[in-house]
C-alpha positions in Angstrom: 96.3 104.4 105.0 99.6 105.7 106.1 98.9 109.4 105.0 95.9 108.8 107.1 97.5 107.9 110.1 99.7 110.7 110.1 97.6 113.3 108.9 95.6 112.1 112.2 98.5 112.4 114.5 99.1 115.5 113.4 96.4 117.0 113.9 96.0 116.0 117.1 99.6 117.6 118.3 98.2 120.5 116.3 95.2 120.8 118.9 97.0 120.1 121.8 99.9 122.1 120.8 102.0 119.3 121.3 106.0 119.6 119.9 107.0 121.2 117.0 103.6 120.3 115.4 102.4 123.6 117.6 104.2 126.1 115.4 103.2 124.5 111.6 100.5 126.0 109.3 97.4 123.9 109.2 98.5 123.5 106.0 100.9 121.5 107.2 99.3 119.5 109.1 96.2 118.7 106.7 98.8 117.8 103.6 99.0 113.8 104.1 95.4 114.3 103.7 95.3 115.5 100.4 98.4 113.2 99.8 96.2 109.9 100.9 93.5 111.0 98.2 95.8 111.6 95.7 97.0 107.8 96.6 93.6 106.4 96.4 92.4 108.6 93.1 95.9 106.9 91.4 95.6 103.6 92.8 91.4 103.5 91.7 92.6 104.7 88.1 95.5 102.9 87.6 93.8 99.6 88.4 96.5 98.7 91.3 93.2 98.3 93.7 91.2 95.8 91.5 94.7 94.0 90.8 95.2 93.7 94.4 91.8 92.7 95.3 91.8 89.9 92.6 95.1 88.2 94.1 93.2 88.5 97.2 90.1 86.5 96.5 92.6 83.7 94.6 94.6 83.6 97.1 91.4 82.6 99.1 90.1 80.6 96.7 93.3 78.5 96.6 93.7 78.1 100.2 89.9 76.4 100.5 90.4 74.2 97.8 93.8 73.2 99.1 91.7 72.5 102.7 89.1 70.9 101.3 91.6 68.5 99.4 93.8 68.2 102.4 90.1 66.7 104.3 89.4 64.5 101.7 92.5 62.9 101.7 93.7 63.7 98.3 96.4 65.7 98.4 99.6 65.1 97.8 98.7 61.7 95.8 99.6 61.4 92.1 96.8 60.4 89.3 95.0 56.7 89.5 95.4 54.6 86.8 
């Protein structure tokens, strides 16, 4: 998301010939671009997205039970006997 940002920014001082931006190839200026979809081709392949996604929804999952625990009064006690 990064690239994406700053392949935004500068192509916006591109345009309004804004700073040293003005003077740089739109090759340049379009690399992060290519860079954030070479990013998002590795990451989809490599299975960093899926991995993150996955902590994500346990993450989530955790937190609700801990809440719903937390209103039923039952956390933090030990095991009745």
């Amino acid at each position: 998301m990064y690239f994406v940002g700053l392949g935004l920014a500068l192509m916006v001082m591109k345009y309004m010939e804004f700073g040293p931006v003005a003077g740089l190839s739109w090759i340049w200026v379009l690399s992060p671009f290519a860079l954030a979809m070479a990013w998002w081709a590795w990451a989809d392949a490599s299975g960093y997205s899926a991995k993150r996604a996955m902590e994500r929804e346990l993450a989530r999952k955790n937190d609700r039970i801990n809440k719903n625990r937390a209103n039923m009064g039952t956390l933090g006690k030990g095991k009745k006997r």
